[in-house]
ZASE-865329 format. One record per residue (C-alpha): residue number from 1; x, y, z. Coordinates in steps of 0.5 Angstrom, whole numbers, plus 500, padded with zeros to 3 digits. Layout:
<atoms>
seq; u; v; w
NUM; X; Y; Z;
...
</atoms>
This chain:
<atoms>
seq; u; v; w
1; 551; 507; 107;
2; 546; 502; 107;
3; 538; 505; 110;
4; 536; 500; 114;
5; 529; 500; 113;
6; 523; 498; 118;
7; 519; 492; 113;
8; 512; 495; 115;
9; 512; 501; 117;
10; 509; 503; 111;
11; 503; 499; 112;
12; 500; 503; 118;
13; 503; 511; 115;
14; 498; 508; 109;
15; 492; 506; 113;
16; 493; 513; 117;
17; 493; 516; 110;
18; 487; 513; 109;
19; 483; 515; 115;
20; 485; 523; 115;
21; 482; 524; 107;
22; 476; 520; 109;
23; 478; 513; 106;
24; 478; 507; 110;
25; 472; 502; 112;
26; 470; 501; 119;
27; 467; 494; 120;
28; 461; 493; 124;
29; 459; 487; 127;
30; 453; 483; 124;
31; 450; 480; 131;
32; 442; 476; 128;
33; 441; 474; 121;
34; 442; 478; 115;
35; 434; 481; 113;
36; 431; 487; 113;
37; 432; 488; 121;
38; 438; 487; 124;
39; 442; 487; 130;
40; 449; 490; 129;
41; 453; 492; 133;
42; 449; 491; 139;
43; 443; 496; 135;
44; 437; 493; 131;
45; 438; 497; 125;
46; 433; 497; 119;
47; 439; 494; 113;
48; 440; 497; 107;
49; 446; 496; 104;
50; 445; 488; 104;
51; 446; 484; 097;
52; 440; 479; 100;
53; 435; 482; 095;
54; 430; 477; 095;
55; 431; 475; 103;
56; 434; 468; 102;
57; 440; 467; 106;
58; 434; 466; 112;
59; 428; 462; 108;
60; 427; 456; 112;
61; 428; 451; 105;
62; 435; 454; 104;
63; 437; 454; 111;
64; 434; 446; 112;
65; 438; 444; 105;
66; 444; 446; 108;
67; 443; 443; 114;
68; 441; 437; 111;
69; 447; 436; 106;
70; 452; 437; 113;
71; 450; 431; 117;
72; 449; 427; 111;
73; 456; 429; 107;
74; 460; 433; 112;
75; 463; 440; 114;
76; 467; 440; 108;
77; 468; 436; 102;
78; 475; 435; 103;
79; 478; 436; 097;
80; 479; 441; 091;
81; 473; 439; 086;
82; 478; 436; 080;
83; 482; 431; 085;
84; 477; 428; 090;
85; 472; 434; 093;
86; 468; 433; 087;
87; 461; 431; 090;
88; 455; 428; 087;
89; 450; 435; 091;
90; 456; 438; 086;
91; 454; 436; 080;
92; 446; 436; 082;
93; 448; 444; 082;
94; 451; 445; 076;
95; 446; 440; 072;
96; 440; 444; 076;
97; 443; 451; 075;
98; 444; 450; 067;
99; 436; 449; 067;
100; 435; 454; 071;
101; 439; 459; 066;
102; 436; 456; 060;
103; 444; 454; 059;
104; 446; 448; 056;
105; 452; 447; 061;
106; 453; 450; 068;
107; 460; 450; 073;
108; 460; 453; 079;
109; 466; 456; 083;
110; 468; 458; 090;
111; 467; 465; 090;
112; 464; 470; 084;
113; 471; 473; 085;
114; 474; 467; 083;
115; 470; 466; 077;
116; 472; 473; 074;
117; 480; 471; 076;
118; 480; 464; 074;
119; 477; 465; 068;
120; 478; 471; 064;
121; 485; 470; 064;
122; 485; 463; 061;
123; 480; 467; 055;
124; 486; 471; 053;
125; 493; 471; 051;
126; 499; 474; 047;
127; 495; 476; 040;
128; 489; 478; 044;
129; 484; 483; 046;
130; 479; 485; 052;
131; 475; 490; 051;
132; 472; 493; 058;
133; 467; 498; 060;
134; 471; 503; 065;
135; 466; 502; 072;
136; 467; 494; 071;
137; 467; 491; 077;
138; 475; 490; 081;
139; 474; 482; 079;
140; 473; 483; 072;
141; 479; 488; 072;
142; 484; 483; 076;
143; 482; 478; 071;
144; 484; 483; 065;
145; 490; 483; 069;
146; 493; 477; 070;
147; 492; 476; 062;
148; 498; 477; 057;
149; 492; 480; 052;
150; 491; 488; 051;
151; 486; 491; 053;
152; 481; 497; 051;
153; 477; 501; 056;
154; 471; 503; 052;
155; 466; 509; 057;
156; 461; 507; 061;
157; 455; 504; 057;
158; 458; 508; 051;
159; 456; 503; 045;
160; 458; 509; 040;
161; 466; 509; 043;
162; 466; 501; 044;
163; 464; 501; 036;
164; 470; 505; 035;
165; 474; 501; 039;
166; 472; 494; 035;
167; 474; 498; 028;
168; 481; 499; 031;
169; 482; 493; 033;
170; 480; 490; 025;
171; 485; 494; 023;
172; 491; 491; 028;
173; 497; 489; 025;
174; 497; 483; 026;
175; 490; 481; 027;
176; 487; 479; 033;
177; 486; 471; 034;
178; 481; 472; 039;
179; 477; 478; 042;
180; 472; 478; 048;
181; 468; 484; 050;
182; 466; 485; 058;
183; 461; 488; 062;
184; 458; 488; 068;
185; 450; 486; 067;
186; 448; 491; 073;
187; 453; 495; 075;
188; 454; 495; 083;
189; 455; 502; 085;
190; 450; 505; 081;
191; 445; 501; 079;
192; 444; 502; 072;
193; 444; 496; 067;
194; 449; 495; 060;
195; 446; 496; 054;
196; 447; 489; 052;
197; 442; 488; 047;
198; 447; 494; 043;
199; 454; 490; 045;
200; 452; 483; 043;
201; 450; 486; 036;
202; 456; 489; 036;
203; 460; 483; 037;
204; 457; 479; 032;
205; 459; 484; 027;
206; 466; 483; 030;
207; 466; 476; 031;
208; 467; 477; 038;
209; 465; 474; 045;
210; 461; 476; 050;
211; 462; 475; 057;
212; 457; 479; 063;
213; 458; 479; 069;
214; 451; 479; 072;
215; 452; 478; 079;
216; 448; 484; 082;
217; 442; 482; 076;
218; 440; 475; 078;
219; 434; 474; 082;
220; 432; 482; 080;
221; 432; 481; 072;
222; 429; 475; 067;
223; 423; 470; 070;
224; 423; 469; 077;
225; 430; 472; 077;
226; 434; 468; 070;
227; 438; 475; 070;
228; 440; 480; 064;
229; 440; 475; 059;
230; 433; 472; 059;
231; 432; 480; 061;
232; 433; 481; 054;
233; 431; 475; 051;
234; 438; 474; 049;
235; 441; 467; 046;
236; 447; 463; 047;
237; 450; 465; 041;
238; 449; 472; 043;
239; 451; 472; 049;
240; 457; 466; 050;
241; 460; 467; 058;
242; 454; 469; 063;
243; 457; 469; 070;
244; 454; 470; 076;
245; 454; 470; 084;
246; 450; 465; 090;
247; 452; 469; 095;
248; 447; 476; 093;
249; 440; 474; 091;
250; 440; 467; 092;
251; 443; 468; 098;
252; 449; 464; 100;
253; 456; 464; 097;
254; 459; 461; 090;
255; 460; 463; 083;
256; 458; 460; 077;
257; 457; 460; 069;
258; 453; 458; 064;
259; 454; 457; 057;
260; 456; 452; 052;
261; 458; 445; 053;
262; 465; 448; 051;
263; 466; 452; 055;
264; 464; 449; 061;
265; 469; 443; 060;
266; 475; 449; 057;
267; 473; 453; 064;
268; 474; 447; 069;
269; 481; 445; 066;
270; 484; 452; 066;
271; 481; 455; 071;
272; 487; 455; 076;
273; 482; 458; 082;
274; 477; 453; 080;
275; 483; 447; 079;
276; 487; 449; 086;
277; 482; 451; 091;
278; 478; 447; 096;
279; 470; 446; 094;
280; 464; 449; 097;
281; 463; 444; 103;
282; 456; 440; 100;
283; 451; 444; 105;
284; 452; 450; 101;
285; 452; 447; 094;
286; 445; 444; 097;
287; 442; 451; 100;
288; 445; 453; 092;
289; 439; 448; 089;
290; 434; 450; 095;
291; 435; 458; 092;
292; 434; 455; 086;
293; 427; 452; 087;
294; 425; 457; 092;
295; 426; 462; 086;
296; 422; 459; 081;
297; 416; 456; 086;
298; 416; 464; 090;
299; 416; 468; 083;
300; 413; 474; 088;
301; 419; 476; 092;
302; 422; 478; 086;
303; 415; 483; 084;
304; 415; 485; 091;
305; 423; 487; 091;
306; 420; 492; 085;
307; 416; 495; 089;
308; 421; 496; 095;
309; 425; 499; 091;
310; 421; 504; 086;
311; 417; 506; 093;
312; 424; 508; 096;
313; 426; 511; 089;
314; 421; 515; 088;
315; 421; 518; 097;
316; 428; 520; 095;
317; 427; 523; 089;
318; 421; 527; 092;
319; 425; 529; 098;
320; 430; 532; 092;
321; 436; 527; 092;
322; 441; 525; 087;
323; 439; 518; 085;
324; 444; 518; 079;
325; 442; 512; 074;
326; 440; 508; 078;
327; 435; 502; 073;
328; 434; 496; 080;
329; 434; 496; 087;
330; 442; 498; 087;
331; 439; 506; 088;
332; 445; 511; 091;
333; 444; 517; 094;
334; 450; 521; 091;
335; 453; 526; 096;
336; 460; 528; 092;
337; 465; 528; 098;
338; 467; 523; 101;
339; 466; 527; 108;
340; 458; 529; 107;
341; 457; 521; 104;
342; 460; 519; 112;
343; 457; 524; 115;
344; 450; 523; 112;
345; 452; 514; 114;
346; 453; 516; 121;
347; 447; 520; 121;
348; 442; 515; 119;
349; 446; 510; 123;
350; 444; 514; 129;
351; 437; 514; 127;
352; 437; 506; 127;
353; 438; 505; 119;
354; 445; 501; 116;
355; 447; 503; 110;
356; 455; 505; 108;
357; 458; 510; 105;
358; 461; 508; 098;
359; 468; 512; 097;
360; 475; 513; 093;
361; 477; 508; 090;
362; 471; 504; 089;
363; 468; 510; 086;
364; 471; 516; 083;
365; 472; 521; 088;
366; 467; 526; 086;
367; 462; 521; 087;
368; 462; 518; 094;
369; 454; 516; 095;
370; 451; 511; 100;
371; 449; 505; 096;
372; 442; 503; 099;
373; 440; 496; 096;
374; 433; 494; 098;
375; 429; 486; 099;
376; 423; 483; 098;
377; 422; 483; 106;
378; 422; 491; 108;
379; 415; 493; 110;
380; 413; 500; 108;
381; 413; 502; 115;
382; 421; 501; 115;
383; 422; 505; 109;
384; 418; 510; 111;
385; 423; 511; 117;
386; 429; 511; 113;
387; 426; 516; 109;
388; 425; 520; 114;
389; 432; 519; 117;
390; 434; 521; 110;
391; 431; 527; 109;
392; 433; 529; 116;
393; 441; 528; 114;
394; 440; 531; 108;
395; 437; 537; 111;
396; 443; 538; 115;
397; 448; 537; 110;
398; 446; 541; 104;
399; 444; 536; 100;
400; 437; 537; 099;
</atoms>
């Protein structure tokens, strides 16, 4: 006899899982403006766990470029880019990030997340290789996926195990038509940086390419925030995809790449999420551009999200936290256990401090944390007091 089955059943047993070993998100409502005070869910709360690093998304020039853009050009561009939604504040933003970037070309895309899963997939093929460091990103891992290429997992940061990997993969047989090494820039739930200097040498010697996803090293890294690649004083022949994100430090949303004039027009004919989705409405490439200027005419936002971030690491490491690997203003305080990191979020929570606990699958499950992230615009009074509910928290819980 045929088992008559409920077709959904399964999807709240699966959410009930989650919530019984600590696993489910609880959304909270953002009521004001993302900055360093925020109203959430009818509290004001001192925000620590924004991607709003250099305190954009509220700058008064961003803000009147898009509502500028609006009245001039509309709510939406009403159509995909590669149909009739390309606009002329579209290609402003590509030309004016190329020079920001240093690029010779630049495109920009929806998301970040549709950067990585329509791009990466066109790279490779049958007869091709990705090589992925393991913590990268869920985009960059969806994009690997969507491809008909092998792949190779190389450990974290570890160029020795990538170099083994690139040896092997001289001797495949047949040989590889095209190989592209990927890694995060800054790697978003730890903070630390790839060692790309040591990974572009790499692939030059390999006669690989190299594409970084630095969406968490903009605006933090480089002159005025260029990112990892001026960071390092790479060039376009080192590092051949740089990928990146409007939608943390600069404030607004979009992804975007920048690279070669091949690459762009390569990018845009292949790129399904590109060629198959609507285009950002204008007023949000217009407050892109103003992100832009503010960026290199404010170089002081980011010397001043240096300082946040180096006064609250050294508070959280003299209080006797864990703070793991942290190198930028990503600084986690690991707390193991996906309960102990709820519990240590729902104690700052009432001492009016917002930061979420990070728990299994998006990091492994011996190392849930509270990724805290700090801006240009938080005063020492409000770090102070979150280092104060910090260290009452962990006290409580065992931590320090």
């Amino acid at each position: 006899m045929r088992v008559k089955r409920h077709p959904t059943r399964y999807l709240g047993e699966e959410y009930r899982r989650l919530v019984k070993e600590n696993l489910h998100w609880e959304l909270k409502v953002l009521e004001t403006a993302s900055g360093p005070t925020c109203v959430v869910d009818g509290r004001e709360v001192i925000m620590l766990c924004a991607n709003n690093y250099l305190n954009l998304a509220t700058h008064p020039k961003v803000v009147n470029a898009m509502i500028e853009a609006t009245r001039k050009y509309g709510a939406g561009a009403g159509s995909d880019r590669s149909i009739a939604g390309n606009m002329k504040v579209h290609e402003e933003l590509d030309k004016r990030l190329a020079r920001f970037k240093r690029a010779p070309a630049s495109l920009t895309y929806q998301t970040g997340f549709m950067t990585n899963e329509g791009l990466i997939p066109q790279l490779c093929g049958r007869g091709d290789l990705f090589v992925s460091d393991e913590l990268n990103h869920g985009s960059i891992i969806d994009g690997i996926r969507l491809s008909h290429a092998d792949r190779a997992i190389f450990k974290h940061k570890d160029v020795a195990d990538l170099d083994r990997i690139m040896e092997e993969a001289e001797r495949h047989d047949p040989p590889y038509n095209h190989i592209w090494i990927i890694t995060d820039g800054v790697f978003s739930m730890d903070g630390d940086l790839a060692p790309l200097p040591e990974i572009a040498k790499i692939a030059e010697e390999h006669g690989a390419g190299v594409y970084v996803d630095d969406a968490h090293g903009e605006g933090v890294l480089g002159e005025c925030g260029r990112g990892i690649v001026n960071h390092f004083k790479l060039t376009r022949d080192q590092v051949h995809v740089e990928m990146g994100t409007f939608s943390k430090a600069f404030g607004v949303i979009g992804g975007h790449i920048s690279g070669s004039e091949d690459l762009i027009k390569f990018a845009y004919n292949k790129s399904r999420t590109w060629l198959l989705s609507g285009a950002v409405p204008p007023g949000v490439a217009a407050a892109c551009i103003a992100a832009l200027d503010v960026m290199e005419s404010e170089p002081e936002r980011v010397k001043r999200v240096w300082e946040n971030r180096n006064y609250f690491l050294e508070g959280l490491q003299d209080l006797g936290f864990d703070t793991g690997n942290s190198e930028t203003p990503i600084v986690p305080v690991m707390c193991g256990r996906s309960k102990v990191a709820r519990d240590l979020a729902d104690y700052i929570w009432r001492k009016g401090i917002f930061a979420l606990p990070i728990v299994y699958p998006m990091v492994a499950r011996d190392k849930a944390r509270i990724r805290t992230q700090l801006c240009s615009d938080h005063t020492k009074e409000q770090l102070d007091r979150a280092l104060e509910a910090f260290k009452e928290g962990g006290r409580k819980l065992g931590l320090i």
